[in-house]
C-alpha positions as CSV (number, residue, x, y, z in Angstrom):
1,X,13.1,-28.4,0.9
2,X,13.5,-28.7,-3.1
3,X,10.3,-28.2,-3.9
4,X,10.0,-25.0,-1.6
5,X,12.5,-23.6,-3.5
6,X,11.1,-24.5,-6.6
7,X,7.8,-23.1,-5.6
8,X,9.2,-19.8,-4.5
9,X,11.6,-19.2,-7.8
10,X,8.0,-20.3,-9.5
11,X,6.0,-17.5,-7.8
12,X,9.1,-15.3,-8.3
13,X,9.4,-15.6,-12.0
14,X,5.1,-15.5,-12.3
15,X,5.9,-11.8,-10.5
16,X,8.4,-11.1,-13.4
17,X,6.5,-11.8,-16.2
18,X,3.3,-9.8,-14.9
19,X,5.8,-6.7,-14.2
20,X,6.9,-7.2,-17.6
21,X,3.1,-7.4,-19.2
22,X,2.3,-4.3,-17.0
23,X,5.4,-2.2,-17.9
24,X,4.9,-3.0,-21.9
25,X,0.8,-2.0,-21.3
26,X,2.7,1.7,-20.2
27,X,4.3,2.1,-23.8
28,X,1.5,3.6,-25.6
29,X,0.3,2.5,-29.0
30,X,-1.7,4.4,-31.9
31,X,-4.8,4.6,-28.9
32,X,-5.4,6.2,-25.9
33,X,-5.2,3.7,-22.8
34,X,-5.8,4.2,-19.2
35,X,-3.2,1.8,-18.4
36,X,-0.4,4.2,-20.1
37,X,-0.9,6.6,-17.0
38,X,-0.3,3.9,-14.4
39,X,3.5,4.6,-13.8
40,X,2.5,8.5,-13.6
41,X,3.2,9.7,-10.3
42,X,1.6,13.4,-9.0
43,X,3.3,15.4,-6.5
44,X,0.2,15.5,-4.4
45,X,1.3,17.9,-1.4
46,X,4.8,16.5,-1.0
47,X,4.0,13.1,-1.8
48,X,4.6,10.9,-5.0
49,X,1.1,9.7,-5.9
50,X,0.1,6.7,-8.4
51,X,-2.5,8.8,-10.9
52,X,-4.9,6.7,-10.2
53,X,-5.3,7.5,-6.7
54,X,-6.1,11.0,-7.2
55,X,-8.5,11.3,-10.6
56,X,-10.9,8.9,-12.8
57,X,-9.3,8.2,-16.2
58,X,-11.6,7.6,-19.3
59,X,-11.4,7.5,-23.0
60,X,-13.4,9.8,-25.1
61,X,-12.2,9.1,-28.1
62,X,-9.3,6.8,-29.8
63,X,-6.6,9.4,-28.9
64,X,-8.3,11.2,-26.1
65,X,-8.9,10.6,-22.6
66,X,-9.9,12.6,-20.1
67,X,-8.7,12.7,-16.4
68,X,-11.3,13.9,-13.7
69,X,-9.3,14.7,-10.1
70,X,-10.9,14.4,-6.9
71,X,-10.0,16.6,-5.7
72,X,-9.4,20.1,-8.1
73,X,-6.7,21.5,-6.6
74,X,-4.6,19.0,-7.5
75,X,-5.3,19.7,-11.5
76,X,-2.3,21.8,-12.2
77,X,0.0,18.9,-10.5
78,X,-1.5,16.5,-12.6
79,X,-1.2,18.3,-15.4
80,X,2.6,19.2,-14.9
81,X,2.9,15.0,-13.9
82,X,1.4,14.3,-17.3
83,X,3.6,16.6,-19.4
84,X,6.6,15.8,-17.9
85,X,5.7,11.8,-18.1
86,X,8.4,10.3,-21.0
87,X,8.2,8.4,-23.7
88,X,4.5,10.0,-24.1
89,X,4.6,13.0,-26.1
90,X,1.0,14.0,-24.4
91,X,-0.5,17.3,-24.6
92,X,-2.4,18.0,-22.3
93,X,-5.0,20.7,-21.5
94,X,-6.4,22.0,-18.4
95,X,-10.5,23.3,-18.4
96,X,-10.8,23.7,-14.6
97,X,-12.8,20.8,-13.7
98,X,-11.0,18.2,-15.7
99,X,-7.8,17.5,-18.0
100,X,-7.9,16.4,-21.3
101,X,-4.8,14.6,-23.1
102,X,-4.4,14.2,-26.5
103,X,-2.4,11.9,-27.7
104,X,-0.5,12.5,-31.2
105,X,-0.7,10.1,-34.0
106,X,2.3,8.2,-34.2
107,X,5.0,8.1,-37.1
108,X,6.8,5.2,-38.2
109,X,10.1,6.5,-36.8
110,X,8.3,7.1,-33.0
111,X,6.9,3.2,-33.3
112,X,10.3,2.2,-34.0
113,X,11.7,3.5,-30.8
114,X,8.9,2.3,-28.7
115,X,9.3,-1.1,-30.4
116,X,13.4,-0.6,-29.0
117,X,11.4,0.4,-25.5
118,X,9.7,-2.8,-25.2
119,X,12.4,-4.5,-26.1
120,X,15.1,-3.0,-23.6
121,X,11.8,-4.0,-21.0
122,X,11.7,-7.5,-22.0
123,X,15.2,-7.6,-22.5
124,X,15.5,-6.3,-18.2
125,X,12.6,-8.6,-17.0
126,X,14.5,-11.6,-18.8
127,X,17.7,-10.8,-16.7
128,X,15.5,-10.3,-13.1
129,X,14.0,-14.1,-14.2
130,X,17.6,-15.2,-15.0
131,X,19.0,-14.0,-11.8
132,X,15.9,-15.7,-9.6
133,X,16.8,-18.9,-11.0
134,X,20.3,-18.1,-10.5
135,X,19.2,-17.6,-6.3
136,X,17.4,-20.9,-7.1
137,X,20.5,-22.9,-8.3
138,X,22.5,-21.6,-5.1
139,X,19.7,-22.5,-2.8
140,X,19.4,-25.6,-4.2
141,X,23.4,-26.2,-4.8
142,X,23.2,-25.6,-0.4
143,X,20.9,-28.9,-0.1
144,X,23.3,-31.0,-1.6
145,X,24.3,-32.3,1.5
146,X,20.7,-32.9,3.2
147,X,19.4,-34.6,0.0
148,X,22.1,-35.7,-2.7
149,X,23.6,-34.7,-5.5
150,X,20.6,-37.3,-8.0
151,X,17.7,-34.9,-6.1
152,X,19.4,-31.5,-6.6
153,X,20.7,-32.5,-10.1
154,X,16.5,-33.5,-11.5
155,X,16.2,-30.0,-9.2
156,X,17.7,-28.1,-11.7
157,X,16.3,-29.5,-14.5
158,X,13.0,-28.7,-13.5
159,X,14.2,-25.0,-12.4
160,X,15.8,-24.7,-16.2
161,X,12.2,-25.7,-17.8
162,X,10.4,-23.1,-14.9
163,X,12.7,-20.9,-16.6
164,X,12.5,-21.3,-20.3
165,X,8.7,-21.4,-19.4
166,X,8.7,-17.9,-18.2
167,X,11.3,-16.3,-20.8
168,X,9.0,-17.8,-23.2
169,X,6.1,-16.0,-21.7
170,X,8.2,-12.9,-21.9
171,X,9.2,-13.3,-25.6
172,X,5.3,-14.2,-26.4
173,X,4.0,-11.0,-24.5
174,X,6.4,-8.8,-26.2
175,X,6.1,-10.4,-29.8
176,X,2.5,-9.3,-29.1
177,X,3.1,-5.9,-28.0
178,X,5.4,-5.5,-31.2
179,X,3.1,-6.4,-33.3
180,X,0.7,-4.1,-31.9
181,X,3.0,-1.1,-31.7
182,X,4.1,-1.4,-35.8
183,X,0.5,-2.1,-36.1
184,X,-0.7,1.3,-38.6
């Protein structure tokens, strides 16, 4: 029973800390990524559709990529998805066929507030760990009676390190992005 609930808070928290890695890939840097369009959702007739469902993403250049559609009725939508996408500051431009977003260079004051982004995202993905080992502790504090207060006590020692283990892997991944945002 204890180690089921270990090895679910375990998965849990491994969720958490690749949410967290995806959602600081979304805060854009100095160069154009394909992974800073993956929260973009399209209104694709009626329907809220991931980006990536609906066009090819490539870079041309450092600052440039270029987004083919499908299908190229849906251009204008993703162009209106793209401009309206914050936190980006895109521009982008529509040719007919495809749509091409610039990126603009980024000032010091711009990184600054990206670096408060990713912070505020670690900062939220810290808390959802916290409050899975939290729903561990309770599950665990409910075995008491089937296994004993010595097994639920070495329990939650093992459920704290689980959890420094993964706000460490939080604090590593954003130290990284950091660095890379303030990066000139």
């Amino acid at each position: 029973m204890i180690a089921e609930v270990l090895a679910d808070a375990t998965s849990r928290m491994d969720k958490a800390v690749e949410v967290a890695k995806d959602d600081f890939a979304t805060v854009r840097t100095g160069r154009a990524n394909p992974q800073l369009f993956q929260k973009v959702l399209v209104d694709y007739y009626g329907t809220p559709t991931p980006l990536g469902q609906l066009a090819s993403l490539q870079n041309q250049e450092a600052r440039t990529l270029i987004v083919t559609p499908y299908d190229k009725s849906a251009l204008r939508d993703i162009e209106q998805a793209i401009r309206d996408m914050p936190n980006l500051g895109a521009n982008p431009t529509n040719d007919g066929n495809l749509v091409r977003v610039s990126l603009p260079e980024l000032t010091q004051e711009r990184r600054k507030e990206f670096v408060k982004l990713v912070r505020t995202k670690g900062e939220d993905a810290k808390v959802s760990v916290r409050n899975i080992r939290r729903k561990a502790k309770d599950e665990l504090d409910a075995l008491k009676s089937e296994v004993g207060d010595d097994d639920v006590a070495r329990a939650e020692k093992e459920l704290e390190s689980i959890t420094k283990a993964h706000i460490d892997a939080i604090d590593e991944a954003l130290k990284r992005k950091e660095a890379e945002l303030l990066e000139v």
